[in-house]
N, C-alpha and C positions, 0 to 999 in steps of 0.2 A: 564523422558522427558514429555515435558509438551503436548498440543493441541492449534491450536488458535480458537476461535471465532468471524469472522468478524461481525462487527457492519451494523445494516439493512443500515445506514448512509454512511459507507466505500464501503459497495456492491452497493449502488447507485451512490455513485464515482466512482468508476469502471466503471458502464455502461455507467454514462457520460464522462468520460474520452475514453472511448470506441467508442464513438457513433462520437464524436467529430473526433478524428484521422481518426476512418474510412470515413471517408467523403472525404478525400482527399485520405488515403494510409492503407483499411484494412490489407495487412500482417502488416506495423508497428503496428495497432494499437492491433491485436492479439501479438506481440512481448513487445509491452509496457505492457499493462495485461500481460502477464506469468511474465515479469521483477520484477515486483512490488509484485508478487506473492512468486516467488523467494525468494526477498528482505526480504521477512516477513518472512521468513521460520527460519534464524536467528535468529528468539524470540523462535525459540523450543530450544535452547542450551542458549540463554542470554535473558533471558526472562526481564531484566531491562536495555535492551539496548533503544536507543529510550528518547522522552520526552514525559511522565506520563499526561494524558489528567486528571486534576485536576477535571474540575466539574463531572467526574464519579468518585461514589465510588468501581465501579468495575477496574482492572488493567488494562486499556485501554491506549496505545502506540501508538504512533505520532512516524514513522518511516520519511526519506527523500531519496528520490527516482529521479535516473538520474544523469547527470552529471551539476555539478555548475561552471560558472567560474566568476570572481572576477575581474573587466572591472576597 
């Protein structure tokens, strides 16, 4: 089993993703961060789940996170 490494890029999404919810509803936005956290945790057992972020030549994964509906 493998490890992730977040991208300085990803961990600054996070805080703004962060920073934004909390302003209206810090427990959600403490519950969105760990979801997303979660979510990634997935690439330790399927580590080519995800779409492949091309312009890295390192294994960088584009996961989606939350629920989608289709209007």
């Amino acid at each position: 089993m493998g490890h992730l490494n977040w991208t300085s890029e990803s961990i600054r999404w996070l805080n703004d993703i962060f920073e934004y919810i909390s302003l209206e509803n810090p427990i959600a936005a403490e519950a969105v961060i760990s979801g997303i956290y979660q979510r990634a945790q997935v690439l330790l057992s399927h580590s080519e789940i995800g779409h492949r972020y091309r312009p890295s030549k390192r294994n960088v994964r584009i996961l989606m996170y939350g629920h989608y509906r289709i209007a």
